[in-house]
PDB file with one MODEL, atoms N, CA, C and O in Angstrom:
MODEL        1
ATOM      1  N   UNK A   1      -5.671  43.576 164.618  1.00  0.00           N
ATOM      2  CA  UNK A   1      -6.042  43.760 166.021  1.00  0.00           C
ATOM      3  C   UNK A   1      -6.653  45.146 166.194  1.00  0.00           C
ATOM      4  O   UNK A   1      -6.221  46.039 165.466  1.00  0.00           O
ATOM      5  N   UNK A   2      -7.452  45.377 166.931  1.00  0.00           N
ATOM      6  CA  UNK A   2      -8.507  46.625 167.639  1.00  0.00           C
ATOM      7  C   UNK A   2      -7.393  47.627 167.954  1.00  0.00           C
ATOM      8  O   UNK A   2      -6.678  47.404 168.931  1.00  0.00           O
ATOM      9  N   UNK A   3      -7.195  48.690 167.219  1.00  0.00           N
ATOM     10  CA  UNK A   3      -6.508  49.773 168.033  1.00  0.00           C
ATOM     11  C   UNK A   3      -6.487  49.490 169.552  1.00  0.00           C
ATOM     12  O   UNK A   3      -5.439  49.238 170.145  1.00  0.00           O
ATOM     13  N   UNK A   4      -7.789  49.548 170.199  1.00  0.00           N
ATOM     14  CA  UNK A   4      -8.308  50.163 171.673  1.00  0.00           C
ATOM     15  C   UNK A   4      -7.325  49.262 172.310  1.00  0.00           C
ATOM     16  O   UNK A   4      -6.439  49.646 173.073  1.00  0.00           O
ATOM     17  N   UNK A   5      -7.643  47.416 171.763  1.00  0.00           N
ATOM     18  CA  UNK A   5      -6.578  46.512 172.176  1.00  0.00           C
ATOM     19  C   UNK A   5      -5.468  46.812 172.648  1.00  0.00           C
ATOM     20  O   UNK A   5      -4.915  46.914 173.743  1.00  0.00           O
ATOM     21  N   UNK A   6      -5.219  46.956 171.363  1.00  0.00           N
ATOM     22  CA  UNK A   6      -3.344  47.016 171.648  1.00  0.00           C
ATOM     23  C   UNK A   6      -2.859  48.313 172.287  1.00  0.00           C
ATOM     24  O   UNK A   6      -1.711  48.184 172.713  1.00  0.00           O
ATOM     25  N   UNK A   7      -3.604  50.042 172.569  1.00  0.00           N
ATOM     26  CA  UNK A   7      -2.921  50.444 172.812  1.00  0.00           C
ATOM     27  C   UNK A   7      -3.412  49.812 174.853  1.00  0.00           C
ATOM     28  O   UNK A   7      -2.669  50.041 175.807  1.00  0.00           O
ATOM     29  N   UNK A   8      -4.324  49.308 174.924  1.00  0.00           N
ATOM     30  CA  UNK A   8      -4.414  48.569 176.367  1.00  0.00           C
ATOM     31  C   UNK A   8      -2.883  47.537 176.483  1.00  0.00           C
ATOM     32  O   UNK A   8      -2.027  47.649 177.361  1.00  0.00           O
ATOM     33  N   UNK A   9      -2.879  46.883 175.715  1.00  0.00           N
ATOM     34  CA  UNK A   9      -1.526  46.440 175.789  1.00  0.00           C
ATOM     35  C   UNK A   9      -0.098  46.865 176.012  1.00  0.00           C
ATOM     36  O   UNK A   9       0.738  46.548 176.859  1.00  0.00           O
ATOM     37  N   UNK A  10      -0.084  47.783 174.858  1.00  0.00           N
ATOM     38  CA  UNK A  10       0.951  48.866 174.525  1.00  0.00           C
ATOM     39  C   UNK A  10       1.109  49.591 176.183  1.00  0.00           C
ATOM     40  O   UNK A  10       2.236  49.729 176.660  1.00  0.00           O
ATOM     41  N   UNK A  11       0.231  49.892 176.732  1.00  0.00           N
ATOM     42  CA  UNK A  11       0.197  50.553 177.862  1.00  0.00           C
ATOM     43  C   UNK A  11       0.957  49.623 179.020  1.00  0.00           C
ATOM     44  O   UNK A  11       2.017  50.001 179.519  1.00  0.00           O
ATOM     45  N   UNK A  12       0.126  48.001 179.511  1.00  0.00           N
ATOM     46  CA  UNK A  12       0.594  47.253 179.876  1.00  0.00           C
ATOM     47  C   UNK A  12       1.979  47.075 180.360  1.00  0.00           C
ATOM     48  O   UNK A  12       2.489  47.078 181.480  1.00  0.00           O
ATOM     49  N   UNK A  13       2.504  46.891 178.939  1.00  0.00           N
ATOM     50  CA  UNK A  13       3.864  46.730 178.888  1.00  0.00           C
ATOM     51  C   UNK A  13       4.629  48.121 179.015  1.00  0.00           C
ATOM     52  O   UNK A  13       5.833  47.882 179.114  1.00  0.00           O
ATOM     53  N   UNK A  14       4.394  49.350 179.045  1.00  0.00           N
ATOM     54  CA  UNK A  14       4.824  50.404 179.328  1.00  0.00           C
ATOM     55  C   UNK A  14       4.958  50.840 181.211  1.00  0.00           C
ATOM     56  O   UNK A  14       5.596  51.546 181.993  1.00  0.00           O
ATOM     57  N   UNK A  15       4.226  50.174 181.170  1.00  0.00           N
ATOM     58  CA  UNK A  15       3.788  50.525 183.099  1.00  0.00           C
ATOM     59  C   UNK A  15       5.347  50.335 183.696  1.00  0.00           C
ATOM     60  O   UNK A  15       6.088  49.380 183.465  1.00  0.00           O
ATOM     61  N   UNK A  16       5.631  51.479 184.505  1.00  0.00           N
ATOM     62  CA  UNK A  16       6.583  51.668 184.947  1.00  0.00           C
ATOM     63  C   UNK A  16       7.010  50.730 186.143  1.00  0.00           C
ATOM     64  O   UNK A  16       8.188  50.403 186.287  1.00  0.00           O
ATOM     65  N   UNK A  17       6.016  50.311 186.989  1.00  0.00           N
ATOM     66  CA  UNK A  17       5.648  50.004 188.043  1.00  0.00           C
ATOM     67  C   UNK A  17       6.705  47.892 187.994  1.00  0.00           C
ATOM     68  O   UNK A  17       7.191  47.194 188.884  1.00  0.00           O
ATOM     69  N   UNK A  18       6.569  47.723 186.517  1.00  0.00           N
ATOM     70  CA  UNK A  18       6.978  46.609 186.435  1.00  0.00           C
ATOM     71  C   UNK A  18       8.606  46.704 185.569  1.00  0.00           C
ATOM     72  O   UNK A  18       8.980  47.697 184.945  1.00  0.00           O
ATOM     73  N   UNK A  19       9.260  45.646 185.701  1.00  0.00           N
ATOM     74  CA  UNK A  19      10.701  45.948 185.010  1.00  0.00           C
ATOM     75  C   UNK A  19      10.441  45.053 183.644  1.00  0.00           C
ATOM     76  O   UNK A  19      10.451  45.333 182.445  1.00  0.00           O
ATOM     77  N   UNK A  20      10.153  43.586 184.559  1.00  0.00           N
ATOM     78  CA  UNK A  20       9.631  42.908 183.224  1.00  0.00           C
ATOM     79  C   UNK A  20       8.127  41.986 183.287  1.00  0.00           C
ATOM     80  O   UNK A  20       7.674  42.249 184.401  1.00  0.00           O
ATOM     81  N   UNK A  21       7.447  41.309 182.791  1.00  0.00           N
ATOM     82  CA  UNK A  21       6.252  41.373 182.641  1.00  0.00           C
ATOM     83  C   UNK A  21       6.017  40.002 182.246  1.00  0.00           C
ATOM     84  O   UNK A  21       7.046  39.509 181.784  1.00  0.00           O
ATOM     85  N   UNK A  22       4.620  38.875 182.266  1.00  0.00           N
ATOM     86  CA  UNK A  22       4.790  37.553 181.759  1.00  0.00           C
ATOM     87  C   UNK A  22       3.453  38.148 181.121  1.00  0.00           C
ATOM     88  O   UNK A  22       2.714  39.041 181.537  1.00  0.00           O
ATOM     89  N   UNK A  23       3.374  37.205 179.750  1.00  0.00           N
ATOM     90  CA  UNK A  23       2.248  37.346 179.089  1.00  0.00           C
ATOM     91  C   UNK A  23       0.735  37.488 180.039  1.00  0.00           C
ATOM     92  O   UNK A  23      -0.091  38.386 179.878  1.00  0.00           O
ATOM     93  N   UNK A  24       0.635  36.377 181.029  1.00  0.00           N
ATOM     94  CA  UNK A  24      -0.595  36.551 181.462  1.00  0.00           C
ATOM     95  C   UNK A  24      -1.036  37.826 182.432  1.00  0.00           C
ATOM     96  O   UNK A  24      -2.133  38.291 182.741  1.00  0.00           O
ATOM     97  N   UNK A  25       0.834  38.298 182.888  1.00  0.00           N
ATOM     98  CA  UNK A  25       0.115  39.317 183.806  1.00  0.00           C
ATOM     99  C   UNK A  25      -0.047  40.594 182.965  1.00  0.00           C
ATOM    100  O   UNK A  25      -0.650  41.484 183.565  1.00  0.00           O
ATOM    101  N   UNK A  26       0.345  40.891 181.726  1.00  0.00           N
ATOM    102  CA  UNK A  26       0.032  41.883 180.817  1.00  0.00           C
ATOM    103  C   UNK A  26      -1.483  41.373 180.149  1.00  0.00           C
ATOM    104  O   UNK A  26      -2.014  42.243 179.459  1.00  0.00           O
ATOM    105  N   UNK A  27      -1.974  40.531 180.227  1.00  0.00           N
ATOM    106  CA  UNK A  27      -3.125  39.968 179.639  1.00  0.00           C
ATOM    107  C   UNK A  27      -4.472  40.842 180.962  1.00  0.00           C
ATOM    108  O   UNK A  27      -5.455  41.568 180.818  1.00  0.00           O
ATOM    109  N   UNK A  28      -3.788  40.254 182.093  1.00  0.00           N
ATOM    110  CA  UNK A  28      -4.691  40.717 183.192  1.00  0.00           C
ATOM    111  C   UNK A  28      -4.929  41.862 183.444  1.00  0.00           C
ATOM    112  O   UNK A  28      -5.998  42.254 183.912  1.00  0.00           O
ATOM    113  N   UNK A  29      -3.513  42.893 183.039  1.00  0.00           N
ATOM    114  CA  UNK A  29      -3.971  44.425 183.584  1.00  0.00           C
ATOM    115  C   UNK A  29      -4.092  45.014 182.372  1.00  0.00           C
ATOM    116  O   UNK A  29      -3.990  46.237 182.475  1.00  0.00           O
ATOM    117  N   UNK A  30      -4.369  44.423 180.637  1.00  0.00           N
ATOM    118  CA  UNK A  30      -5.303  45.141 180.035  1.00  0.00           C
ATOM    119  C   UNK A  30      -6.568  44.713 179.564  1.00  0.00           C
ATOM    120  O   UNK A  30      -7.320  45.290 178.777  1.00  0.00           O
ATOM    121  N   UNK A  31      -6.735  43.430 180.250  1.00  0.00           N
ATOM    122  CA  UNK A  31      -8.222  42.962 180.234  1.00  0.00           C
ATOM    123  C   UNK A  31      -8.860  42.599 179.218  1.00  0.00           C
ATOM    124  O   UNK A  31     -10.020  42.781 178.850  1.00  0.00           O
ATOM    125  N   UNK A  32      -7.331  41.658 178.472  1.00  0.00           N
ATOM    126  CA  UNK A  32      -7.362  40.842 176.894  1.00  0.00           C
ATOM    127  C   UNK A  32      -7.151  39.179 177.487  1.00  0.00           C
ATOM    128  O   UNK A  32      -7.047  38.929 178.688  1.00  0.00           O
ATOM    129  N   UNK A  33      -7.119  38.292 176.570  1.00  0.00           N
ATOM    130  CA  UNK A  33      -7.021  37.127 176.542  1.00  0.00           C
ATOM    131  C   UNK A  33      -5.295  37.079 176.377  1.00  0.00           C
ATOM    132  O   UNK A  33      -4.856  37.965 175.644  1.00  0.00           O
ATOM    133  N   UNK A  34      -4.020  35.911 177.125  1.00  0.00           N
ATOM    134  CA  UNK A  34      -2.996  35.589 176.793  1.00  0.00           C
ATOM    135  C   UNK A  34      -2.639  35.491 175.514  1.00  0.00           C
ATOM    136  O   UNK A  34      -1.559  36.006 175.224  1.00  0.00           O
ATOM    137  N   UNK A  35      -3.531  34.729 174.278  1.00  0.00           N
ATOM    138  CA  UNK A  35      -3.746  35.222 172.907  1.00  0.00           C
ATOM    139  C   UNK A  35      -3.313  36.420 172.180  1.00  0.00           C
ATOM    140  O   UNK A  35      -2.511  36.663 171.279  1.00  0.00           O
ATOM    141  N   UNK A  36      -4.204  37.130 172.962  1.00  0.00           N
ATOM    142  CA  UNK A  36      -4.216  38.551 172.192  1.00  0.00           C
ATOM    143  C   UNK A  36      -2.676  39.195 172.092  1.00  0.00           C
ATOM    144  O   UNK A  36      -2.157  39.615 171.057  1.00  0.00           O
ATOM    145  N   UNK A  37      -1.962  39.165 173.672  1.00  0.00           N
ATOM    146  CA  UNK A  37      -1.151  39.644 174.008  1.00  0.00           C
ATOM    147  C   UNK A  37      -0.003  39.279 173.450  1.00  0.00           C
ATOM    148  O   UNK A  37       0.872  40.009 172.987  1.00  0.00           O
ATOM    149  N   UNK A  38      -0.056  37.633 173.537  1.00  0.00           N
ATOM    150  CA  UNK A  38       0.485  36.745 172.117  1.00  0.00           C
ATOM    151  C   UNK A  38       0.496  37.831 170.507  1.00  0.00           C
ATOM    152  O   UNK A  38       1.512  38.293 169.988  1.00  0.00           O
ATOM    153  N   UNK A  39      -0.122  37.907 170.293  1.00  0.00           N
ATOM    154  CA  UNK A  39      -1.073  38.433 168.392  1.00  0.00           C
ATOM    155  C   UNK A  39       0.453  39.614 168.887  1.00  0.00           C
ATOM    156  O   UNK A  39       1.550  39.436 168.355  1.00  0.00           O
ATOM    157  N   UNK A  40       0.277  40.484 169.700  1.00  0.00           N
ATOM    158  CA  UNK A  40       0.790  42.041 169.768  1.00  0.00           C
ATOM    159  C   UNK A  40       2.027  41.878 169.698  1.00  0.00           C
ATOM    160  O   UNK A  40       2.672  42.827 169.254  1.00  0.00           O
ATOM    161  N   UNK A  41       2.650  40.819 170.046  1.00  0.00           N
ATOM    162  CA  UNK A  41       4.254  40.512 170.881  1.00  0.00           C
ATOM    163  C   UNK A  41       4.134  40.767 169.176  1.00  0.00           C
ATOM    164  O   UNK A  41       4.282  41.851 168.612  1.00  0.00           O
ATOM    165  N   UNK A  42       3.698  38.914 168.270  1.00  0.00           N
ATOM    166  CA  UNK A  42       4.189  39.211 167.600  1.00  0.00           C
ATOM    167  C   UNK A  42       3.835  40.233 166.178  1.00  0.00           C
ATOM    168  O   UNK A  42       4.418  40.228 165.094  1.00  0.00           O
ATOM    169  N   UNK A  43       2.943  40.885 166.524  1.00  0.00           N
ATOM    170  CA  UNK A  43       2.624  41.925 165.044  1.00  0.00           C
ATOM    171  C   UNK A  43       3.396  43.471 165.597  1.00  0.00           C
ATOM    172  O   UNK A  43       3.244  44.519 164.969  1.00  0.00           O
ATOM    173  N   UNK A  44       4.128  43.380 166.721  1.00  0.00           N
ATOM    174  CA  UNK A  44       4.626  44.653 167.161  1.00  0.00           C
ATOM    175  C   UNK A  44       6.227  44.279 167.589  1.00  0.00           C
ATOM    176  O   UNK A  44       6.984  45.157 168.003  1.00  0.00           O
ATOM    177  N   UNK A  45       6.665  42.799 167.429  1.00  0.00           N
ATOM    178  CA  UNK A  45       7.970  42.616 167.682  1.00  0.00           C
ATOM    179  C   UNK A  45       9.160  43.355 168.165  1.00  0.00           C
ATOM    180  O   UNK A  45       9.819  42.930 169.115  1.00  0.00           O
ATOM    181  N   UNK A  46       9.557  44.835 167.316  1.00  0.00           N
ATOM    182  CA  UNK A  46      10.098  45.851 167.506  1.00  0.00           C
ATOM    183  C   UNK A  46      10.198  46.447 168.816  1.00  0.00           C
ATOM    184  O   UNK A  46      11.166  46.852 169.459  1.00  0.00           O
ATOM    185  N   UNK A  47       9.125  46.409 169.021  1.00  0.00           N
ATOM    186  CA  UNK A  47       8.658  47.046 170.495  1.00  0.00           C
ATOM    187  C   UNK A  47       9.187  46.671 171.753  1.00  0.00           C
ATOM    188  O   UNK A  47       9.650  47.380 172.647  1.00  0.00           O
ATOM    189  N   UNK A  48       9.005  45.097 171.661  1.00  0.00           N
ATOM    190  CA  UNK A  48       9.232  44.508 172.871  1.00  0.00           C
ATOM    191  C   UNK A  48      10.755  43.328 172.822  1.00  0.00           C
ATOM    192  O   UNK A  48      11.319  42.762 171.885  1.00  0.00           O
ATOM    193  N   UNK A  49      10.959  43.347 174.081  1.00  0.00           N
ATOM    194  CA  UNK A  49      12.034  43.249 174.377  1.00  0.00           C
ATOM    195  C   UNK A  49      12.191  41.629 175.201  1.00  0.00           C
ATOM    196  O   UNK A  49      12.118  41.695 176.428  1.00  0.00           O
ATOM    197  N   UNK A  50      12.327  40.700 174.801  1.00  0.00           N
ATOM    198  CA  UNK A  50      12.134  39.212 175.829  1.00  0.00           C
ATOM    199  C   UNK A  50      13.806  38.851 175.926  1.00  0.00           C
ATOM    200  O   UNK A  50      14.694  38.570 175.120  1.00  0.00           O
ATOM    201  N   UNK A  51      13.666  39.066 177.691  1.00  0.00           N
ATOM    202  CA  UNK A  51      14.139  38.217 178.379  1.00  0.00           C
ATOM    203  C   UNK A  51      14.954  37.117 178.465  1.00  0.00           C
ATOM    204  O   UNK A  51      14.253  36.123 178.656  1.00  0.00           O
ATOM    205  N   UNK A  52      16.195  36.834 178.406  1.00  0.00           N
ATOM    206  CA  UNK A  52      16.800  35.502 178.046  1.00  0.00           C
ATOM    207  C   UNK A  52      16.479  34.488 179.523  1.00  0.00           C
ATOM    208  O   UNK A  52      16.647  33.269 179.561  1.00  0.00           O
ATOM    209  N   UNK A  53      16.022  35.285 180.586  1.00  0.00           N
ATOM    210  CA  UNK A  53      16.162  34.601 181.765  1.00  0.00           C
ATOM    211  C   UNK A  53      13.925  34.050 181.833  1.00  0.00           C
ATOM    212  O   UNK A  53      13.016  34.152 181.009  1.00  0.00           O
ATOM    213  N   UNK A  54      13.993  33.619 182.997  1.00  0.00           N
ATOM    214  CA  UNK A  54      12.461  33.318 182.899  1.00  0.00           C
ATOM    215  C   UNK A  54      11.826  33.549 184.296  1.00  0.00           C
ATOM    216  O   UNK A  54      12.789  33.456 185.057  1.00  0.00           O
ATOM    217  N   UNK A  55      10.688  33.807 185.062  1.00  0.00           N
ATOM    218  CA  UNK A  55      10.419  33.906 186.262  1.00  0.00           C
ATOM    219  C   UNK A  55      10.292  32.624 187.091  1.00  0.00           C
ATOM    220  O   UNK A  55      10.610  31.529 186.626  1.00  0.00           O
ATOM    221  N   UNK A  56       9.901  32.761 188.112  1.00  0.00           N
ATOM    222  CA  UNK A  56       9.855  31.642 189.093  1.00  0.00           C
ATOM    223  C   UNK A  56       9.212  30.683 188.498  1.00  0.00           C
ATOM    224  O   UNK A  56      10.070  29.926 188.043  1.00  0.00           O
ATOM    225  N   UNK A  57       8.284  30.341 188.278  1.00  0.00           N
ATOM    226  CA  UNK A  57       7.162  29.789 187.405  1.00  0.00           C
ATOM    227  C   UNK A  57       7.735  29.073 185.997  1.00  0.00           C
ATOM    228  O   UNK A  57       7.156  28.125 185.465  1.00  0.00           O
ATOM    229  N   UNK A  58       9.103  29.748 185.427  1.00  0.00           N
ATOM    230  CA  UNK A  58       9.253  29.100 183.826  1.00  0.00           C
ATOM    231  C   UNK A  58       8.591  29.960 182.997  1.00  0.00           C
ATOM    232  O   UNK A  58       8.518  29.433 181.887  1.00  0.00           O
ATOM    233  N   UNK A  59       8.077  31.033 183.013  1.00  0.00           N
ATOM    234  CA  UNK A  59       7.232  31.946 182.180  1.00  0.00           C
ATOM    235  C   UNK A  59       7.934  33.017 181.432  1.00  0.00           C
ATOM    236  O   UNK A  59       8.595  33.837 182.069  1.00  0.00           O
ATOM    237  N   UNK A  60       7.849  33.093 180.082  1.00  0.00           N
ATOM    238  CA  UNK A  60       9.256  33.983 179.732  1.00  0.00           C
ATOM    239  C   UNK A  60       8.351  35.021 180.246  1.00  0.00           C
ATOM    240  O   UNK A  60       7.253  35.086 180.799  1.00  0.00           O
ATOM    241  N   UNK A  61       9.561  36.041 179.699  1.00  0.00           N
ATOM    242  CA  UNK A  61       9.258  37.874 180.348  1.00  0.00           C
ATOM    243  C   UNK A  61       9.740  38.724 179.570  1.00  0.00           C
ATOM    244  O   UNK A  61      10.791  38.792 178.932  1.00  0.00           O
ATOM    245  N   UNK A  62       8.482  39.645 179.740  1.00  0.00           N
ATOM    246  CA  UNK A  62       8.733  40.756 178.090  1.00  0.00           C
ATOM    247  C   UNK A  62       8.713  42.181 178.964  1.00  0.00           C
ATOM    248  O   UNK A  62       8.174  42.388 180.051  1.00  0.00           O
ATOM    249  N   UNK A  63       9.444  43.045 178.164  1.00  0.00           N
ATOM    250  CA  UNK A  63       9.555  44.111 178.788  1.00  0.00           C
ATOM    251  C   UNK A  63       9.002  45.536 177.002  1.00  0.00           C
ATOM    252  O   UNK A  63       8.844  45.400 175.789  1.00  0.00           O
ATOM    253  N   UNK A  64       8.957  46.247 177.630  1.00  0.00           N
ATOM    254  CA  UNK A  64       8.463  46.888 176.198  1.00  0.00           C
ATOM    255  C   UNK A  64       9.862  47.853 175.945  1.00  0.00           C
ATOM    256  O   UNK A  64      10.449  48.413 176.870  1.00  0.00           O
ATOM    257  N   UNK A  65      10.312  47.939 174.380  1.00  0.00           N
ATOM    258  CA  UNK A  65      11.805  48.748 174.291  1.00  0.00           C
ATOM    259  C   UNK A  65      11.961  49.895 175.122  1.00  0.00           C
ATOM    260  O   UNK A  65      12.999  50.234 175.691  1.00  0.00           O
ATOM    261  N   UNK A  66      10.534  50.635 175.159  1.00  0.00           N
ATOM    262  CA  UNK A  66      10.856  52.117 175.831  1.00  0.00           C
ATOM    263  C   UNK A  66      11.468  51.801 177.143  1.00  0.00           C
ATOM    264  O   UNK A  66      12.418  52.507 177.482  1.00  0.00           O
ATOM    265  N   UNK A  67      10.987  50.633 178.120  1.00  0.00           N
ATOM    266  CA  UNK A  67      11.022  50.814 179.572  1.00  0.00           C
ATOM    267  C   UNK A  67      12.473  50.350 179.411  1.00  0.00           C
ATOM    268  O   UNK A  67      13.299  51.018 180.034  1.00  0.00           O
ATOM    269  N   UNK A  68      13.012  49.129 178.549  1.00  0.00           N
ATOM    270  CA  UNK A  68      14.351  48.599 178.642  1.00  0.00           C
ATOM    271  C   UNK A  68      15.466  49.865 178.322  1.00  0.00           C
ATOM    272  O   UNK A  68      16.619  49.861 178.752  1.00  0.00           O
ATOM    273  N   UNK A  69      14.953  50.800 177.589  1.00  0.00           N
ATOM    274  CA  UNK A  69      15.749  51.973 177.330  1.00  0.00           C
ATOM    275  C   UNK A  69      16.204  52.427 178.496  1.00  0.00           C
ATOM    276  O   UNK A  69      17.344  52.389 178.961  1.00  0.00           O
ATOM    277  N   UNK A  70      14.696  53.087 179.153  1.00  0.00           N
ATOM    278  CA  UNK A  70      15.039  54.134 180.175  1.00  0.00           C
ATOM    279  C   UNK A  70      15.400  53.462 181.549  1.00  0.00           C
ATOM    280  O   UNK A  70      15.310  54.226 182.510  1.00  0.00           O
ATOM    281  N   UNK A  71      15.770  52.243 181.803  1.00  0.00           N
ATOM    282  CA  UNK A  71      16.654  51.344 182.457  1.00  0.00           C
ATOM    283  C   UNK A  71      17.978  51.886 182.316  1.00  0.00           C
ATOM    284  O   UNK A  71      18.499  52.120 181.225  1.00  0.00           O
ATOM    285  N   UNK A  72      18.786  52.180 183.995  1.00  0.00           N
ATOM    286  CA  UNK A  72      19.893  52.617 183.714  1.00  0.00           C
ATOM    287  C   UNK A  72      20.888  51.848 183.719  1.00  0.00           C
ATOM    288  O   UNK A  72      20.607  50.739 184.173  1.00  0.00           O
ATOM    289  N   UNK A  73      22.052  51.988 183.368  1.00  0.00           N
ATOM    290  CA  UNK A  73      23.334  50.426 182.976  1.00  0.00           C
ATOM    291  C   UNK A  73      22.891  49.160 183.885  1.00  0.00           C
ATOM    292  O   UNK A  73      22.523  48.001 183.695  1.00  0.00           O
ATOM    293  N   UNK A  74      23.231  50.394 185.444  1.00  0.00           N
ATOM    294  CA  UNK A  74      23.571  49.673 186.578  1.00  0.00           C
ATOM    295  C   UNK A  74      22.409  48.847 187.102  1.00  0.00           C
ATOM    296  O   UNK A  74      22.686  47.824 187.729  1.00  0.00           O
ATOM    297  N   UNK A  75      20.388  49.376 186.801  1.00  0.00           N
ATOM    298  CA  UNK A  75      19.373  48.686 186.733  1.00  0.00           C
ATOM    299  C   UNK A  75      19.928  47.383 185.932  1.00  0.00           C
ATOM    300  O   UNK A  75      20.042  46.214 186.300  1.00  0.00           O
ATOM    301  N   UNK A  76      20.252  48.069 184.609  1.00  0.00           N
ATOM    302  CA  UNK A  76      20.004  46.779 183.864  1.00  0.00           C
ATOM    303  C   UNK A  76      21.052  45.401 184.351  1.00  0.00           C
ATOM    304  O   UNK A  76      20.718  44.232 184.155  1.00  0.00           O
ATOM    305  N   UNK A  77      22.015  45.703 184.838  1.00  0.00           N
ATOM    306  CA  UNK A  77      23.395  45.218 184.920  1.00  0.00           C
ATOM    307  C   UNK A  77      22.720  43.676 186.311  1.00  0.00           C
ATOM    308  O   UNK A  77      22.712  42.456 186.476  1.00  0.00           O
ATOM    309  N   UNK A  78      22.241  45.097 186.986  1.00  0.00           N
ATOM    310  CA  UNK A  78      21.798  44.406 188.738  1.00  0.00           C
ATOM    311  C   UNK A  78      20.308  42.952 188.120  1.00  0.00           C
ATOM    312  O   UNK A  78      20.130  41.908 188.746  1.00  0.00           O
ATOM    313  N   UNK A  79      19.598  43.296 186.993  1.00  0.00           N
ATOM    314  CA  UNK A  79      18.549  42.960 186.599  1.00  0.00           C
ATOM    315  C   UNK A  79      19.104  41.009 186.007  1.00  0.00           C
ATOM    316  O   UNK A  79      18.703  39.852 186.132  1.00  0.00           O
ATOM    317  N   UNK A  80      20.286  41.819 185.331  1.00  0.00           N
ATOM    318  CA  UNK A  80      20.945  40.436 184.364  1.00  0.00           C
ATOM    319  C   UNK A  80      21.343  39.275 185.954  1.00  0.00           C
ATOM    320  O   UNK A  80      20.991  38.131 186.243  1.00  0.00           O
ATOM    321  N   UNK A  81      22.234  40.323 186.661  1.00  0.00           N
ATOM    322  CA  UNK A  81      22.977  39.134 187.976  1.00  0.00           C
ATOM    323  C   UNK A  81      21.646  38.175 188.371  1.00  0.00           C
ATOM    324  O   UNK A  81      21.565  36.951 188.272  1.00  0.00           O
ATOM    325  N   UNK A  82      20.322  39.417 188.996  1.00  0.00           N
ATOM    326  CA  UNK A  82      19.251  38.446 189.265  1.00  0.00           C
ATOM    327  C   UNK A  82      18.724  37.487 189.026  1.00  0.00           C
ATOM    328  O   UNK A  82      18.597  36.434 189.651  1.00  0.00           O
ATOM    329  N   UNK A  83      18.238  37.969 187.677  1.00  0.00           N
ATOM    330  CA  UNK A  83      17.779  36.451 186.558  1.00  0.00           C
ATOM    331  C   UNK A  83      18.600  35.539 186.769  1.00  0.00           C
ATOM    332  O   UNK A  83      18.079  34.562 187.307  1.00  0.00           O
ATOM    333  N   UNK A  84      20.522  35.378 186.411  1.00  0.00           N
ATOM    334  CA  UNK A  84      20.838  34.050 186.591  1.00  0.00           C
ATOM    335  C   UNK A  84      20.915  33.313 187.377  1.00  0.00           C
ATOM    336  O   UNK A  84      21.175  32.121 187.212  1.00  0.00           O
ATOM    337  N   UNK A  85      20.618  34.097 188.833  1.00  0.00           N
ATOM    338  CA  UNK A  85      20.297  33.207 190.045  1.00  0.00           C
ATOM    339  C   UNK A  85      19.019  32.774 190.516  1.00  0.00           C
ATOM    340  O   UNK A  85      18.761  32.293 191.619  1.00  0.00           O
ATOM    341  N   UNK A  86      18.189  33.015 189.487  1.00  0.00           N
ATOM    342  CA  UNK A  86      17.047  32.310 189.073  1.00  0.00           C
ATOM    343  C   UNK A  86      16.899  31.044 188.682  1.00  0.00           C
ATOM    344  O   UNK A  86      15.789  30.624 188.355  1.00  0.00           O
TER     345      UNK A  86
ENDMDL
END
């Protein structure tokens, strides 16, 4: 994959702004194909972090390790209750 790609990706999934992320909307705000974003999940695995829960839609959800890090207990804690009432 294109450096330029993935660090558009890499970025994506870093954006603070989101907690967790579905392939297409990380596809949309780095202005790759669902594919691509696909290719990164898996040639960068390590990185990212999926979701046991899924969004409204059925769409899993990836979060990138750094952002799941700097998530604090009680984010993460409040994050888990949400999802299962999904």
């Amino acid at each position: 994959m294109n450096r330029e790609i993935a660090k558009r990706i890499q970025i994506a999934f870093n954006n603070d702004e989101y907690e967790w992320r579905t392939i297409n909307g990380v596809a949309k705000e780095s202005n790759v194909s669902n594919e691509l974003v696909q290719m990164y999940i898996a040639e960068n695995g390590s990185e990212i972090v999926k979701s046991s829960a899924r969004n409204e839609k059925g769409e899993s959800l990836y979060t990138s390790r750094n952002n799941y890090r700097n998530r604090s207990i009680s984010e993460r804690l409040s994050s888990i209750i949400r999802n299962r009432g999904a």
